[in-house]
RODREN-414769 format. One record per atom (N, C-alpha, C): atom name; residue number from 1; x, y, z; residue in three letters. Coordinates in pm, whole numbers. Example, Ala and Ser with C-alpha at 12.3 -4.5 7.8 and 13.67 -1.06 7.14 Angstrom:
BEGIN
  dokol  kolnu    east   north      up  banu
      N      1    1319    -569     780   ALA
     CA      1    1230    -450     780   ALA
      C      1    1320    -330     780   ALA
      N      2    1285    -225     708   SER
     CA      2    1367    -106     714   SER
      C      2    1290       3     787   SER
REM end
This chain:
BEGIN
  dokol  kolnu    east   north      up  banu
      N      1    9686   12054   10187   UNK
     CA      1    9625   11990   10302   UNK
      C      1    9530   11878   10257   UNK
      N      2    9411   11909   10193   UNK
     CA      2    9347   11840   10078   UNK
      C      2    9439   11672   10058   UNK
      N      3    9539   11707    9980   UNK
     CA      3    9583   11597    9932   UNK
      C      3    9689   11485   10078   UNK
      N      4    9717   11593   10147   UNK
     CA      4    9790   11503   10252   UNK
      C      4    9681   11428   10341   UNK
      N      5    9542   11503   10363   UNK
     CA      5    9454   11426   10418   UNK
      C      5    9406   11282   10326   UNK
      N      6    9408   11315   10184   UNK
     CA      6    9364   11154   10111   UNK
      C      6    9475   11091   10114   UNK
      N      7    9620   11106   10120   UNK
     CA      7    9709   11074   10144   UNK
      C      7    9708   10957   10251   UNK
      N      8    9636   11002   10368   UNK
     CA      8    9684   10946   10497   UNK
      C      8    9538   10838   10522   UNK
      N      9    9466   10900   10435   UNK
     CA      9    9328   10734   10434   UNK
      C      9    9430   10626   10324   UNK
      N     10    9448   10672   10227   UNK
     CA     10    9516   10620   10116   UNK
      C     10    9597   10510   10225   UNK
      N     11    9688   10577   10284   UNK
     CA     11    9798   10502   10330   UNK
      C     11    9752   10407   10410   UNK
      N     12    9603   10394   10519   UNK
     CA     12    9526   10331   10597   UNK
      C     12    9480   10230   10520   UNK
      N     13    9449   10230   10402   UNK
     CA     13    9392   10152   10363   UNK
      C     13    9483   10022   10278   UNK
      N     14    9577   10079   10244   UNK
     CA     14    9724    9973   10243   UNK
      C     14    9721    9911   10333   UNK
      N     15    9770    9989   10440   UNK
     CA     15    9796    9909   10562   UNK
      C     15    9731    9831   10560   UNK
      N     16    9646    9807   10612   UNK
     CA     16    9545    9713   10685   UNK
      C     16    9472    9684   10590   UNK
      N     17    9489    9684   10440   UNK
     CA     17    9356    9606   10322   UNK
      C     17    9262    9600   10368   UNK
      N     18    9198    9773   10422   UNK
     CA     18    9055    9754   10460   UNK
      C     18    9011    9901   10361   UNK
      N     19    8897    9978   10339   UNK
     CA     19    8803   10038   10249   UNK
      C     19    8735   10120   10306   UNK
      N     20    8773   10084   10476   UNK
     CA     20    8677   10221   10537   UNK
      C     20    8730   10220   10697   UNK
      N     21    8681   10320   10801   UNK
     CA     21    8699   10295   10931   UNK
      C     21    8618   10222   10981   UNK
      N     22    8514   10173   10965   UNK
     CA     22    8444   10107   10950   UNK
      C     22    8469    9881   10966   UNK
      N     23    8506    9910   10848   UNK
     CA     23    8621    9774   10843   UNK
      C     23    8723    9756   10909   UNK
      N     24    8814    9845   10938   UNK
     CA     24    8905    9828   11037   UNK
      C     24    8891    9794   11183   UNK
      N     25    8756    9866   11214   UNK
     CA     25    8676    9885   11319   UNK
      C     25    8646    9707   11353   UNK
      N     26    8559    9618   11274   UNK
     CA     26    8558    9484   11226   UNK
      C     26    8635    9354   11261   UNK
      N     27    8805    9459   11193   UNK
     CA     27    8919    9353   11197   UNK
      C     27    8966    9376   11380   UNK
      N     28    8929    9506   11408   UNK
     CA     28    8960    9539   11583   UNK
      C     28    8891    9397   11659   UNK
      N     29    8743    9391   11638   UNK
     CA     29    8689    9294   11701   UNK
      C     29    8777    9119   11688   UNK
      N     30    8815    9120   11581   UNK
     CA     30    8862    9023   11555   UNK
      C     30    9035    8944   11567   UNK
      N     31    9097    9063   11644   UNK
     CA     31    9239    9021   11651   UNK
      C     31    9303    8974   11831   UNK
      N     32    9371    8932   11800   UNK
     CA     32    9453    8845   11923   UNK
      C     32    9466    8924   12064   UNK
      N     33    9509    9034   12072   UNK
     CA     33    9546    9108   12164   UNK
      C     33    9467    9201   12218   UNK
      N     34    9481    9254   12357   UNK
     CA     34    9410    9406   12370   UNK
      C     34    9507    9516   12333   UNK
      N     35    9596    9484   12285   UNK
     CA     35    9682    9604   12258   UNK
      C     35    9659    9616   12083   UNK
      N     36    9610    9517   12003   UNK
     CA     36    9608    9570   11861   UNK
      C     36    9467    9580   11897   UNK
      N     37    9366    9509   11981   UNK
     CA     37    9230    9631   11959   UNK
      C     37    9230    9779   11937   UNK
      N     38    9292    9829   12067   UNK
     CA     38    9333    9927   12069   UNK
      C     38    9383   10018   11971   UNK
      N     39    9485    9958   11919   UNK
     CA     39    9531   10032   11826   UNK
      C     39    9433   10057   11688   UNK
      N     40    9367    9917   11674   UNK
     CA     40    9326    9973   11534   UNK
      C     40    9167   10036   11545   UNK
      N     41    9143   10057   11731   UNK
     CA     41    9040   10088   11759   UNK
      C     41    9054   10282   11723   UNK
      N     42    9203   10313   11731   UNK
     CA     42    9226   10428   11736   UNK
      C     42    9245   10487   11591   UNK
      N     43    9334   10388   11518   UNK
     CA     43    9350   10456   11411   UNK
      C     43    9218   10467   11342   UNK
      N     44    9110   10331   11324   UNK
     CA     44    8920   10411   11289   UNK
      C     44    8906   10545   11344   UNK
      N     45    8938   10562   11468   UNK
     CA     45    8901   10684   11516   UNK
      C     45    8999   10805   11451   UNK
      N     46    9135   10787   11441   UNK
     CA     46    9187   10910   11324   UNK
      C     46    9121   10892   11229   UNK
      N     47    9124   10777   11125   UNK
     CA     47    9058   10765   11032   UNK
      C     47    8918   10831   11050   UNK
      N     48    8832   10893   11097   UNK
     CA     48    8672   10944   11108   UNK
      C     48    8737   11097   11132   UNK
      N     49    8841   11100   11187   UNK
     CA     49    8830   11306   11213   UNK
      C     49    8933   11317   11101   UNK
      N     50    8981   11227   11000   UNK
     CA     50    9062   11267   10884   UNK
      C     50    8949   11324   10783   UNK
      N     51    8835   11231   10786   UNK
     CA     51    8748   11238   10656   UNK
      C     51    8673   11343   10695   UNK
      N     52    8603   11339   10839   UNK
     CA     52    8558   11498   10858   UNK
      C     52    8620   11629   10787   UNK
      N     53    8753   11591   10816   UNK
     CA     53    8840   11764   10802   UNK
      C     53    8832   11735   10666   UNK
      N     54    8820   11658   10559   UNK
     CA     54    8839   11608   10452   UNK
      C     54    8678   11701   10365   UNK
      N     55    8582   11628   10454   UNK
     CA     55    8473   11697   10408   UNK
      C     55    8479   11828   10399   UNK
      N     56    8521   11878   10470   UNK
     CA     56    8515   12053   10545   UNK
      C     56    8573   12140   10420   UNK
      N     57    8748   12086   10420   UNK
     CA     57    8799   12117   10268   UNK
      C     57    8745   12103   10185   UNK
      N     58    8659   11991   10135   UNK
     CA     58    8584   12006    9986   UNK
      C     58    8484   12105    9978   UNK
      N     59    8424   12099   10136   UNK
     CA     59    8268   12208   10108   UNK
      C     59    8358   12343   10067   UNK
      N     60    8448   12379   10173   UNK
     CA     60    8524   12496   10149   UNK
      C     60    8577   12532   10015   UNK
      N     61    8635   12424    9905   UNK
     CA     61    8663   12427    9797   UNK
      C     61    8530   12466    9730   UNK
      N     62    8463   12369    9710   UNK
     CA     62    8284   12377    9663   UNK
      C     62    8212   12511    9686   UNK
      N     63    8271   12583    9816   UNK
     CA     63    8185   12702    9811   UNK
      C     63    8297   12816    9862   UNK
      N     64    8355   12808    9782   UNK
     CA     64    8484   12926    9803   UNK
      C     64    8446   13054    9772   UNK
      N     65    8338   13064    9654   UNK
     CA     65    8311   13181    9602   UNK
      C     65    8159   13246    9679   UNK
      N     66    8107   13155    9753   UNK
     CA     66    8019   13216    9868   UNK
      C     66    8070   13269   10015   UNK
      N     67    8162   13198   10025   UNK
     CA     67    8268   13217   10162   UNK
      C     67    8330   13371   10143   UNK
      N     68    8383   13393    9983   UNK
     CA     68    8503   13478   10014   UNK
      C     68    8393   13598    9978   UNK
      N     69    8276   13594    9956   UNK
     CA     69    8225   13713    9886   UNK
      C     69    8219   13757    9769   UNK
      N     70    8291   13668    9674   UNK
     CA     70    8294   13706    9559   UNK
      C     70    8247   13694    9443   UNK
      N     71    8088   13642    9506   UNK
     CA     71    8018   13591    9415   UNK
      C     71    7905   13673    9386   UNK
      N     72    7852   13733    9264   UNK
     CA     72    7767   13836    9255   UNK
      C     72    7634   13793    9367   UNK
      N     73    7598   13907    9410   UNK
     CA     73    7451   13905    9457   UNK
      C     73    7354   13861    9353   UNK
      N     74    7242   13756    9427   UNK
     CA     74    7100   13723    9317   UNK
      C     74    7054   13831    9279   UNK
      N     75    6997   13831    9170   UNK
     CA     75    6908   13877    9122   UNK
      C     75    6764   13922    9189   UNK
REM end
């Protein structure tokens, strides 16, 4: 899951030679149509609940051994 989520910024950021949702967000203000606002108004917005779930997996990775219990009690 992990890797299909960097996968799919990875692939965002091809697309559109931009570095963040952020920037894309940018190039939205800046294009011809209301229909590619739109669109690249949306994909920023996948792009922000990709990196969320993105975060979530790493903390979850990062603290796997507090989550599952299997980490001795302190001292």
């Amino acid at each position: 899951m992990r890797a299909d989520l960097q996968e799919q910024i990875e692939s965002w950021q091809n697309e559109y030679a931009v570095e963040s949702s952020d920037e894309l967000r940018e190039m939205a203000a800046q294009v011809e149509t209301a229909a590619e606002t739109c669109e690249l108004r949306r994909v920023a917005n996948d792009w922000d609940i990709v990196q969320y779930r993105l975060r979530l997996i790493e903390d979850a990775i990062e603290h796997y051994s507090d989550y599952s219990g299997t980490a001795s009690a302190p001292a």
